[in-house]
PyMOL commands that place a pseudoatom at each C-alpha (Angstrom):
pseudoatom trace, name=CA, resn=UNK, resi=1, chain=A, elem=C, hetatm=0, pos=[82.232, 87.826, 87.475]
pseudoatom trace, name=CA, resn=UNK, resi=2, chain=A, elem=C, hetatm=0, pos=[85.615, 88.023, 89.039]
pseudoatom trace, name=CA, resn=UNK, resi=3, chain=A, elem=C, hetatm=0, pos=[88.014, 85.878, 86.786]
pseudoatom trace, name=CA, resn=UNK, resi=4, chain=A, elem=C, hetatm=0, pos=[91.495, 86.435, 88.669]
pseudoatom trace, name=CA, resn=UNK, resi=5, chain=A, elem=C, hetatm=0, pos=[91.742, 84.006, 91.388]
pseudoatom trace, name=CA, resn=UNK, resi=6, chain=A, elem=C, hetatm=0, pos=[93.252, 86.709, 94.073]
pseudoatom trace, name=CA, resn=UNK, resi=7, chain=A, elem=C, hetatm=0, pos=[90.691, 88.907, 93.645]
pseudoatom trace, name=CA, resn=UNK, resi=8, chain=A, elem=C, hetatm=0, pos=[88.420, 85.798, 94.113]
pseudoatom trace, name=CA, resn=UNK, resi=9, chain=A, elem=C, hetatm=0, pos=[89.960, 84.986, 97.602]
pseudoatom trace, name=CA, resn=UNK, resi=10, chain=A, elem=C, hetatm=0, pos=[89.379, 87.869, 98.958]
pseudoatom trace, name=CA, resn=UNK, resi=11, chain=A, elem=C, hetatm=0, pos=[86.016, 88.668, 97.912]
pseudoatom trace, name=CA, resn=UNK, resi=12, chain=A, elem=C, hetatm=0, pos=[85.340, 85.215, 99.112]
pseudoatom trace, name=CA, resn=UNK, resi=13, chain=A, elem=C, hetatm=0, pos=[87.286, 84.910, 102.680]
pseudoatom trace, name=CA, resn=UNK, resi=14, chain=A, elem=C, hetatm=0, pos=[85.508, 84.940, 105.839]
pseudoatom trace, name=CA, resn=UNK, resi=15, chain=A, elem=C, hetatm=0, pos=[85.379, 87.653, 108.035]
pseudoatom trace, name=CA, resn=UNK, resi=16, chain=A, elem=C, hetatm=0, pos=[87.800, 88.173, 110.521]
pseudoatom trace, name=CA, resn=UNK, resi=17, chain=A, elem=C, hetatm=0, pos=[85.975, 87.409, 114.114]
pseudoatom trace, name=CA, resn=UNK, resi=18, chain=A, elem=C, hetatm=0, pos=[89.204, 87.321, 116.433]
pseudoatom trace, name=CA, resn=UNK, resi=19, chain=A, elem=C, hetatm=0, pos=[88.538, 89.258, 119.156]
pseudoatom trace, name=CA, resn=UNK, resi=20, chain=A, elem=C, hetatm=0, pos=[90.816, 93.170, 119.098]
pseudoatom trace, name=CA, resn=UNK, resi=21, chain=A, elem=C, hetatm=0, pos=[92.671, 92.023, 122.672]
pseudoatom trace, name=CA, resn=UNK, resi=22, chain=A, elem=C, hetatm=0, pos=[94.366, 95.273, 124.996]
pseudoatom trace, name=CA, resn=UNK, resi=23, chain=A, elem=C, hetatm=0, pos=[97.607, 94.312, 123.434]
pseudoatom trace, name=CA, resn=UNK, resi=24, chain=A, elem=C, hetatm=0, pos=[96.429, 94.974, 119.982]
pseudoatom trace, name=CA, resn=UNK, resi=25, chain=A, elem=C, hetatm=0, pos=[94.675, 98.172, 121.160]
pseudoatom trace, name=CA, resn=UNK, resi=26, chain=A, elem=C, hetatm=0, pos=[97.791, 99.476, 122.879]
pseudoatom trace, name=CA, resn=UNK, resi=27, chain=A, elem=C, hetatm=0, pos=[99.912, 98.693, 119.894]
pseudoatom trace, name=CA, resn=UNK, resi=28, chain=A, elem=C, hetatm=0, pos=[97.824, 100.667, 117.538]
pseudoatom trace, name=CA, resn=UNK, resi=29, chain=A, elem=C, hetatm=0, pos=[98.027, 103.459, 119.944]
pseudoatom trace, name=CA, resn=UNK, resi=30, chain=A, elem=C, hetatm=0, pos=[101.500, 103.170, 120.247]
pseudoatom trace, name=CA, resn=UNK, resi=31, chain=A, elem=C, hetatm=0, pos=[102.445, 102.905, 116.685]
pseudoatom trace, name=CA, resn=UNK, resi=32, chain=A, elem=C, hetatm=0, pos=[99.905, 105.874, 115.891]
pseudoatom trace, name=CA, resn=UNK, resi=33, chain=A, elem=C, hetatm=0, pos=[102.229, 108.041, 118.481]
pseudoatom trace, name=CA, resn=UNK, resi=34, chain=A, elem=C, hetatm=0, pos=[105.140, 107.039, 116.770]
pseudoatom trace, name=CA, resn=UNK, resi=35, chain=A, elem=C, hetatm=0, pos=[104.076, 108.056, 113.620]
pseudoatom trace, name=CA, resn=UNK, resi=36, chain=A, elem=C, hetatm=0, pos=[103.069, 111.346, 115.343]
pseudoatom trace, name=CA, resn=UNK, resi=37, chain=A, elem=C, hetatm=0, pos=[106.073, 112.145, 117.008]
pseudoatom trace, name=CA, resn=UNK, resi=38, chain=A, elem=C, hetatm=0, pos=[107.880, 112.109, 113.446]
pseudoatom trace, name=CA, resn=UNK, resi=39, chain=A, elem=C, hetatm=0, pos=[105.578, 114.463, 111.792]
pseudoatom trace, name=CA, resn=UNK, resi=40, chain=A, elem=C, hetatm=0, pos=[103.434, 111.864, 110.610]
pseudoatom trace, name=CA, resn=UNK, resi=41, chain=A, elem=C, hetatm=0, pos=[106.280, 110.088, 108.600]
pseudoatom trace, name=CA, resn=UNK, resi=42, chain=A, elem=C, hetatm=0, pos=[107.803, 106.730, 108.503]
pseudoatom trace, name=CA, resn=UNK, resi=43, chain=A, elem=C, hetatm=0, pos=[111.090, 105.406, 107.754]
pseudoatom trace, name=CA, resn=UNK, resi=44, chain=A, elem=C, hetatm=0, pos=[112.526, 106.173, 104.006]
pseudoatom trace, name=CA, resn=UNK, resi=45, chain=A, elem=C, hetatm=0, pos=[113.064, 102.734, 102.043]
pseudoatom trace, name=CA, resn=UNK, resi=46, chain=A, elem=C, hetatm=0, pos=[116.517, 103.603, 101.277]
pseudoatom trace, name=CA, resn=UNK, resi=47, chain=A, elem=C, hetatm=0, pos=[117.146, 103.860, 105.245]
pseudoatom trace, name=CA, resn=UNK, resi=48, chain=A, elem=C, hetatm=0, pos=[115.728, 100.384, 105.930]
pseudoatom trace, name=CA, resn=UNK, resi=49, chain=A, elem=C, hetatm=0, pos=[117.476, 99.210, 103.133]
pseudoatom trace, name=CA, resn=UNK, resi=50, chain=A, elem=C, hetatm=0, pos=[120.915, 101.014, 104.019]
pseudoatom trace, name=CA, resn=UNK, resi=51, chain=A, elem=C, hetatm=0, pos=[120.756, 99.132, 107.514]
pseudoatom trace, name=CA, resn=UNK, resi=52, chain=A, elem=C, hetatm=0, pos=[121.048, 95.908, 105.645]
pseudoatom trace, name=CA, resn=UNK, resi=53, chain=A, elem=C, hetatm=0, pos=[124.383, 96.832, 103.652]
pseudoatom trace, name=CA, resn=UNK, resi=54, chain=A, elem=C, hetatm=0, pos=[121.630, 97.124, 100.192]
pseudoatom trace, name=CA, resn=UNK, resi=55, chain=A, elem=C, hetatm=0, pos=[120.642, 99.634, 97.728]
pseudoatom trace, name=CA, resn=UNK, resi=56, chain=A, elem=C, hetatm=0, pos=[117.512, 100.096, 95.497]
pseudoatom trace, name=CA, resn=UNK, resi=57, chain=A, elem=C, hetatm=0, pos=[119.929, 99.121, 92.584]
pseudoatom trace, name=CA, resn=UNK, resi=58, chain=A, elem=C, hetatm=0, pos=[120.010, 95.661, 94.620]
pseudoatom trace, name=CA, resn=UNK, resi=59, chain=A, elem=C, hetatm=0, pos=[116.400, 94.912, 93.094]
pseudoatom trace, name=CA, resn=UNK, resi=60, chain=A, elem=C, hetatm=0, pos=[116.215, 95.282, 89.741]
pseudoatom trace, name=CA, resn=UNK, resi=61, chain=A, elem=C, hetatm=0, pos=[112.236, 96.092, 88.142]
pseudoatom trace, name=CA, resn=UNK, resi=62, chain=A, elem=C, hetatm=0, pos=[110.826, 92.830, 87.284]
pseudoatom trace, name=CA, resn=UNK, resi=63, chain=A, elem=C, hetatm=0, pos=[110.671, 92.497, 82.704]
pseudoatom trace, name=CA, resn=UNK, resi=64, chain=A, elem=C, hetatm=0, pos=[107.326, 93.156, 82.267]
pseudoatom trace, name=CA, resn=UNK, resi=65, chain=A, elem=C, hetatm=0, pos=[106.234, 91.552, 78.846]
for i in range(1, 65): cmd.bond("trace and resi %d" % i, "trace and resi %d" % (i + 1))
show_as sticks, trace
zoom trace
């Protein structure tokens, strides 16, 4: 029995039938080279994050009870 109502939703939800369209193939295809070309890496956190003028310190861990 699944009592927590995400896990619910998603055990529930339809499948996805929209139809995979050349865009969405070449996209994938592209993105998958990208990731290639940088040795199979993507960009650090701290670098996304940096290009915003913010820090990890900027988001405090949530208290946790």
């Amino acid at each position: 029995m699944l009592l927590d109502p995400v896990a619910r939703a998603v055990a529930t939800a339809p499948n996805d039938d929209e139809p995979v369209t050349e865009e969405d193939r070449s996209r994938f295809h592209n993105g998958q080279a990208w990731f290639q070309q940088r040795g199979s890496t993507g960009i650090p956190m701290e670098e996304v994050l940096g290009d915003f003028g913010l820090t990890s310190e900027d988001f405090p861990p949530e208290d946790i009870r």
